[in-house]
N, C-alpha and C positions, 0 to 999 in steps of 0.2 A: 846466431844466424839472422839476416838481415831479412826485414819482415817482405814476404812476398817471393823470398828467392826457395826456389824449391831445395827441400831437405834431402838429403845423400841416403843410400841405404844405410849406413852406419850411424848416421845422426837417426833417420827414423828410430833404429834399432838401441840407441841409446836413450832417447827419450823417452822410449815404451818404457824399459827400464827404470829410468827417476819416475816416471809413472808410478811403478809396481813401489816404487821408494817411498812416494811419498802417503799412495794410499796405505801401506800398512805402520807408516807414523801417524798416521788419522786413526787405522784401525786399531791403534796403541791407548791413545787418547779415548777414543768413545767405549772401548771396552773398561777402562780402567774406572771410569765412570758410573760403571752400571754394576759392576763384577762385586764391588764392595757389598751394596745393599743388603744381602741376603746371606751375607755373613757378620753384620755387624752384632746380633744374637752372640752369635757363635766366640767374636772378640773380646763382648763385653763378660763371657762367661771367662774368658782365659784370661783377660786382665782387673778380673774382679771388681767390675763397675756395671751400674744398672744399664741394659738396653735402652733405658727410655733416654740414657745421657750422654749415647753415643752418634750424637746428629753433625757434633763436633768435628769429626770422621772427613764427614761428607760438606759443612761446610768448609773445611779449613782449605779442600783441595780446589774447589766451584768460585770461594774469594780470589785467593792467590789467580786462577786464570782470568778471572778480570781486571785482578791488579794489573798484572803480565801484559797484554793481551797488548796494549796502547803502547808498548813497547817494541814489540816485533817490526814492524816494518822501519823504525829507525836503526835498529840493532841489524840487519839485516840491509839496509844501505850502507851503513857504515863499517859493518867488518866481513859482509859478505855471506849469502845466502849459505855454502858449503859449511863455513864454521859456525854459525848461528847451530843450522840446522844439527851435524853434529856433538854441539855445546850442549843443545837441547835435548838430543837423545841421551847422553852421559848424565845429566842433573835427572831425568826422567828413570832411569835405573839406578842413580846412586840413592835418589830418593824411593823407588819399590825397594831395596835391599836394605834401607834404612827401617822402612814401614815394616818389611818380614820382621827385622829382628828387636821390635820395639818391645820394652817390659814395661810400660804402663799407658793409660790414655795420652800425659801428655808427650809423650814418648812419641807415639802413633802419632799425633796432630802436627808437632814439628815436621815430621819426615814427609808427613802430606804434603804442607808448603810448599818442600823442596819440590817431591814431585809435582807440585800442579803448576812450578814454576816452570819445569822442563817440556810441562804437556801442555802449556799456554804457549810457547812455540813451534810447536810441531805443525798443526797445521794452516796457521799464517805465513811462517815462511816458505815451506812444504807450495801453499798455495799461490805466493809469490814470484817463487822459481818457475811453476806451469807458466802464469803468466807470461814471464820474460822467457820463457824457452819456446812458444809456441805462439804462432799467427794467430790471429783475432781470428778465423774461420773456425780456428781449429781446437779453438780454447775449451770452449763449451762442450765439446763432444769429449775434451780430454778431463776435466772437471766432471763430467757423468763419470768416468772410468772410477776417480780418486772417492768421489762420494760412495760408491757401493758399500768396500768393508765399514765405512763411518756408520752405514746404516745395518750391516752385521755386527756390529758390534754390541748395540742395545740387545742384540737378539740373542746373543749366547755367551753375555755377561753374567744377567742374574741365575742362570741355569748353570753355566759353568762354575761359579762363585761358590752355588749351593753344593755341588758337587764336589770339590776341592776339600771344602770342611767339613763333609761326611768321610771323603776318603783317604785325607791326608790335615789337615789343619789348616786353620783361617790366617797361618801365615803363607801358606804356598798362592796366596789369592794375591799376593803383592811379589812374591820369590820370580814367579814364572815371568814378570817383565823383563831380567835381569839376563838369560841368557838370549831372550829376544832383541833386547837393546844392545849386546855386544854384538851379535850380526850384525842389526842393522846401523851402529855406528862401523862398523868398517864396508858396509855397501855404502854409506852414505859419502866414503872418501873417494869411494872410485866411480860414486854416478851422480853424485849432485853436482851441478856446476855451480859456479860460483860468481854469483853476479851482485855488482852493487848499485847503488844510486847513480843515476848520473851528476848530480844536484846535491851537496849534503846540509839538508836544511839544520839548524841547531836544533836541539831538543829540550821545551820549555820545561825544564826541569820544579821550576817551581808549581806550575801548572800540574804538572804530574801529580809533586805532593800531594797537593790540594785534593787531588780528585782522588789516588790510592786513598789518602786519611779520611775522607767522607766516607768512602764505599766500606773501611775498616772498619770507624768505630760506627755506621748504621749497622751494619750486619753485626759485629758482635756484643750490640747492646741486645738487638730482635735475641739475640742467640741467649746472651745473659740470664735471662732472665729466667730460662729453664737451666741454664747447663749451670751455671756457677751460682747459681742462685742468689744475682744481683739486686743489693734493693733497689726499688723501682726508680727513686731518686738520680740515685747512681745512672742507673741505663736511663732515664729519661735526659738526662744530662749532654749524655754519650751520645742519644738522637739526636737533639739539637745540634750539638758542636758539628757532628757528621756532615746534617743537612746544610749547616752554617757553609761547612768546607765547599760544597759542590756545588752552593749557589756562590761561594769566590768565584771558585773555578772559569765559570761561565761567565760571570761579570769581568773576571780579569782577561779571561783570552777574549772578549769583544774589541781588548786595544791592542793585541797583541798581534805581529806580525806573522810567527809561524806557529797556532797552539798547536795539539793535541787533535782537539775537534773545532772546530770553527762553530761557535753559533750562527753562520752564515746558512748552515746545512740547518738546520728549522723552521729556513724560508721555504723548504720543500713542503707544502702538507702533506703528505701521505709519509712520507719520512716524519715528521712531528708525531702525526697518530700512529704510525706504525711499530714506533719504540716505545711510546706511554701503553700502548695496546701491549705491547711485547711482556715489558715489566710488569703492570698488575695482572694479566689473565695469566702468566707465567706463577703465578704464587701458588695456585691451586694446585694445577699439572705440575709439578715440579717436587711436592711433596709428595702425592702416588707412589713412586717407585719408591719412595723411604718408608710410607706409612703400609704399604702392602704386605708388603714381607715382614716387619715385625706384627702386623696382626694377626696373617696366617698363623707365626709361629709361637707369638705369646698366648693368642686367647684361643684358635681353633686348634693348635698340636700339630701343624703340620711339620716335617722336617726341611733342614736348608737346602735339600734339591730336589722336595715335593715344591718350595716357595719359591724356588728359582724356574721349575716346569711351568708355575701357575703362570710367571710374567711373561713367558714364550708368545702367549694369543697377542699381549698389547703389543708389541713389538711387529710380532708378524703381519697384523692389520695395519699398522701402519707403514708399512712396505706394500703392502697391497692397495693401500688406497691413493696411494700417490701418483697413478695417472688418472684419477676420478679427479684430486684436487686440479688439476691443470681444464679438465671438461668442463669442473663447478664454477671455477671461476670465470672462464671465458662468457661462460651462458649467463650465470645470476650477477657478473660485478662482484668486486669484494666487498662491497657494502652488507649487502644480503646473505652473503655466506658468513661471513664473519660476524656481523648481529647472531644468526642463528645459529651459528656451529658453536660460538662466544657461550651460549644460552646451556648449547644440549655438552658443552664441556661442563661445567659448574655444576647441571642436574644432575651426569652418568659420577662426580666425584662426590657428591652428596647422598647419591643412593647406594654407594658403597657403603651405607649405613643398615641399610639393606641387608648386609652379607651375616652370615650367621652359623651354627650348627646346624648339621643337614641339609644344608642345601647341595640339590643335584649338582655331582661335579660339571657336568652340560651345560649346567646353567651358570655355575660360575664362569667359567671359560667362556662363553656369550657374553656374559658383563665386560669382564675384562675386552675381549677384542673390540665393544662397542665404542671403547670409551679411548681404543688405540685407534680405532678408525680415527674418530673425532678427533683426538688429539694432536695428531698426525696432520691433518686436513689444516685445524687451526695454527700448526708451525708454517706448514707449507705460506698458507694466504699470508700470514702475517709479515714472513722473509720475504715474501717476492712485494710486496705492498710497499714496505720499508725501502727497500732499492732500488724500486721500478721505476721515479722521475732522476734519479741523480743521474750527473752527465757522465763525460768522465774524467775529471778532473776531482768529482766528487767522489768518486765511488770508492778507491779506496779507503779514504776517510771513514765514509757511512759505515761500509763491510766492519772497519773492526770498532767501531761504536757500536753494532747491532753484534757482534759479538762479544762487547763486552757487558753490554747491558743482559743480554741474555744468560750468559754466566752469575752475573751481581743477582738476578731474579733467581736461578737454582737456590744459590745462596740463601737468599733471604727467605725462599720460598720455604728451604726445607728447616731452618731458622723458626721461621713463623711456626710451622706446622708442630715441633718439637715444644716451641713455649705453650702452645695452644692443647696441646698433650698435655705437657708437666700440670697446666690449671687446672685440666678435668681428673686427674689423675689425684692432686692433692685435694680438690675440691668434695672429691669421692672416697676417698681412702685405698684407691684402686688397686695399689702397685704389690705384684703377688698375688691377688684376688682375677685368674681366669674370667669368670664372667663379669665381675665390674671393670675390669681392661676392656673389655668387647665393646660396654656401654659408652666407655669414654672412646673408643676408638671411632665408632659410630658418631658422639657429637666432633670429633675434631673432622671428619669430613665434612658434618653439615657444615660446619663454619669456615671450610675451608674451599669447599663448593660452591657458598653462598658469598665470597669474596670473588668468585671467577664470575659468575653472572652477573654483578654488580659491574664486572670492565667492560661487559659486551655496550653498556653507554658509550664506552671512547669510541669503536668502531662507528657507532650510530654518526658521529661526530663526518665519516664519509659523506660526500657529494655521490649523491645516486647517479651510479650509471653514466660518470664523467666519461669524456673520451678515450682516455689513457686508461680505463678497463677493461675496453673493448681490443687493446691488444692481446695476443698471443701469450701465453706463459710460456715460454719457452725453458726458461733458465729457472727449473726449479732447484735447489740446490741442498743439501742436507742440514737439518735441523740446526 
C-alpha cells in the first residue's frame, strides 16, 4: 500500500492480523527466554550434571541471537520477509523438539543454537514487515499492539517453566513450542506479506566473521572458565583474540562501503553512551533471573513453581512502571534517572545477599518487585537514549546493533555471573553444602551488583539536561 493512501477494510483486517502474527512470534521468543531458568535444577538432575554447570543452557541460546541478529534485515531483503519469517519459525521448533528430546548437556546446547537461531529472527523481521506494511502515523501505535505479549512473556515464563517440571518434565518446557510453531508457520503463509529490499546492498561477509568470532570466543572463554573448567591461560587467550576480532571489525568497516554497522553511528553521543551503558549495567541485571531461581531452589528448598511464582513480582513491576519511566524521564533528563536508577539497580542486586531462611514471604516479594521496578525503568531510559538522535537513515542500523549488543550482554552477563559462582563455590567447598551455597550465592551478587553501580560512571558521561531530553518519550518500546 502506497504510504498515505487510505487502507480498504480488508487490508485493515488483514493487517490486524500479521499484527496478531507477529506479536505471538515475539511472544515465542521472550517466553522461551525466560521459561528455561527455573527449570535448569530440574535438567541438570535429568541429565546428570551439576546445577551450577548449566548456564551453558542459557548462554548458548542469548549468543546465537546476537550472532543472528545482524543478519536479519539482509536476509529478509534478499529472500523476502514471508520466507525469512516462516524459515525462522520452522528452525525455532525444530530446534525446541531437538532441546525436548536431548540426552545429555551437550546434546541440550546444540539444539539451543538452533533454536536461538530461529528466534534471533522472529522479531526483526516480524518488526520489519510492520514497518513496510504500515504509514509512519500508524507505526507506533501498531508496535505498541506487537510489544505487549514480548512483555507477557517475562511474566509467565519462569512460572510456567516451574510448573511444567513439577507436572510433567523439564522436557515439555521446550515440547510446547512445537505444536505452537506448526500453527503459526502455516498463519504465517497466509498473512505475512512478503516484501523485499528495494536496493540489495551486498552483505560484508567478512565483516560479519569478524564480529560473530569476537562475540564467540569473549563469551565462551567468560563462560569457560566455570563450565569446562578452562585454564586461565587458555581463556585468557580466547579473550584477547575475541577482543582482537571486534576491534578488526570496526577498523575494517571504517573503509568499507556497505558494513554491518557503520562506525559513522558513534558520531551520535547518546547512541555511543547508550550501548557502553547498555552492555556493562546489563551484566548485573542479566544474571538475576539465572541466579534467583537456583538459589531459591538449591539453598532455601523452594520447589520449580514455588521459583517460578517468586519471579512473577519482577516482571509485573516492571510492566507497571513503564508509564512512570516515560513521566521520569521527560521531568529529571536521562542524565539523572539513569546515574540514579544505574546506582539503586547494583544496590537492590547486591542486597539480594540479603535474602535468607525465614524471611517473610512479604518481604521477599517487595525485594523482588523493587528491583523489577528499577530494572524495568533502567531498560526503558537506556533504549529510548540509544535511538533517540539517529535519523532515519540510521535507525535501522542502530535498532539491530542495540539489539545485538543487548543479547551479547545476557550472554556474558549470565557467563560472568556462573564463573563468579564456580570461584566462590570452589573457593568454599560449597557445592552440596545448603548453607555454604547460600554464602557463596550472597557473595556472587555483591560482586555482581558492585559491577552494575560501577556503569552508572558511563551515564554520568550525559550532557545535563541537553535539549533533545526535553522531548517527549513517546516510543517506548520493549526490552
Amino acid at each position: 500500500m502506497a504510504a498515505g493512501v487510505p487502507a480498504s477494510a480488508a487490508e485493515q483486517a488483514h493487517r490486524k492480523r500479521m499484527l496478531w502474527l507477529v506479536a505471538i512470534g515475539f511472544f515465542m521468543q521472550t517466553l522461551d527466554a525466560t521459561i528455561v531458568n527455573t527449570a535448569l535444577p530440574a535438567m541438570a538432575d535429568g541429565l546428570h550434571e551439576s546445577p551450577l554447570r548449566m548456564q551453558s543452557v542459557l548462554v548458548a541460546y542469548s549468543l546465537t541471537m546476537a550472532m543472528f541478529i545482524p543478519l536479519s534485515g539482509w536476509l529478509a531483503d534478499h529472500l523476502g520477509t514471508r520466507r525469512v519469517f516462516m524459515g525462522a519459525i520452522l528452525v525455532f521448533a525444530a530446534g525446541s523438539l531437538a532441546c525436548g528430546m536431548s540426552t545429555s548437556l551437550s546434546h541440550l546446547v546444540m539444539a539451543r543454537i538452533v533454536q536461538g537461531a530461529g528466534g534471533a529472527l522472529l522479531l526483526p523481521v516480524g518488526r520489519l514487515a510492520v514497518l513496510r506494511a504500515y504509514p509512519r502515523g500508524e507505526f507506533l501505535a501498531a508496535m505498541s499492539f506487537v510489544a505487549i505479549p514480548g512483555l507477557i512473556g517475562p511474566l509467565l515464563g519462569p512460572t510456567l517453566g516451574g510448573w511444567l517440571v513439577q507436572m510433567a518434565s523439564w522436557h515439555w518446557v521446550f515440547l510446547v513450542n512445537v505444536p505452537v510453531g506448526l500453527v503459526g508457520w502455516v498463519a504465517a503463509r497466509q498473512l505475512m506479506p512478503d516484501f523485499r529490499g528495494v536496493t540489495h546492498q551486498p552483505l560484508d561477509l567478512a565483516g560479519y566473521g569478524l564480529l560473530a568470532l569476537g562475540m564467540v570466543l569473549v563469551s565462551l572463554s567468560v563462560d569457560g572458565m566455570s563450565e569446562f573448567g578452562m585454564p586461565s591461560a587458555i581463556a585468557l587467550v580466547g579473550l584477547i583474540t575475541g577482543l582482537a576480532c571486534m576491534v578488526a571489525y570496526w577498523l575494517r568497516a571504517s573503509g568499507q562501503e556497505h558494513p554491518l554497522f557503520s562506525p559513522m553511528l558513534f558520531r551520535v553521543p547518546a547512541l555511543s553512551i547508550g550501548l557502553t551503558g547498555n552492555l556493562f549495567s546489563r551484566l548485573g541485571s542479566s544474571a538475576v533471573p539465572f541466579l534467583i531461581p537456583l538459589m531459591l531452589q538449591l539453598s532455601l528448598g523452594f520447589t520449580p513453581a514455588q521459583a517460578g511464582m517468586m519471579m512473577l513480582p519482577i516482571a509485573a513491576a516492571g510492566m507497571a512502571v513503564k508509564r512512570f519511566a516515560t513521566w521520569s524521564i521527560t521531568r529529571y533528563g536521562y542524565r539523572r534517572v539513569l546515574v540514579i536508577n544505574t546506582m539503586l539497580v547494583g544496590g537492590l542486586i547486591a542486597s539480594f545477599a540479603l535474602v535468607g531462611r525465614g524471611e517473610p514471604m512479604w518481604l521477599l516479594l517487595v525485594h523482588f518487585a523493587c528491583f523489577g521496578a528499577c530494572n524495568s525503568l533502567q531498560f526503558t531510559a537506556m533504549n529510548t537514549l540509544t535511538l533517540r538522535d539517529l535519523d532515519s537513515a540510521q535507525a535501522s542500523s542502530g535498532n539491530s546493533l542495540l539489539s545485538m549488543v543487548q543479547m551479547l550482554a545476557i550472554s556474558l552477563g549470565v557467563a560472568l555471573a556462573s564463573t563468579v559462582l564456580a570461584g566462590f563455590t570452589n573457593w568454599l567447598g560449597a557445592e552440596g553444602h545448603a548453607d555454604r551455597m547460600l554464602t557463596v550465592f550472597h557473595a556472587t551478587f555483591i560482586c555482581m551488583g558492585g559491577m552494575t553501580l560501577a556503569s552508572a560512571w558511563i551515564f554520568w558521561q550525559l550532557s545535563p539536561q541537553s535539549a533533545w531530553v526535553r522531548r517527549m518519550v513517546h516510543d517506548i518500546g520493549p526490552d
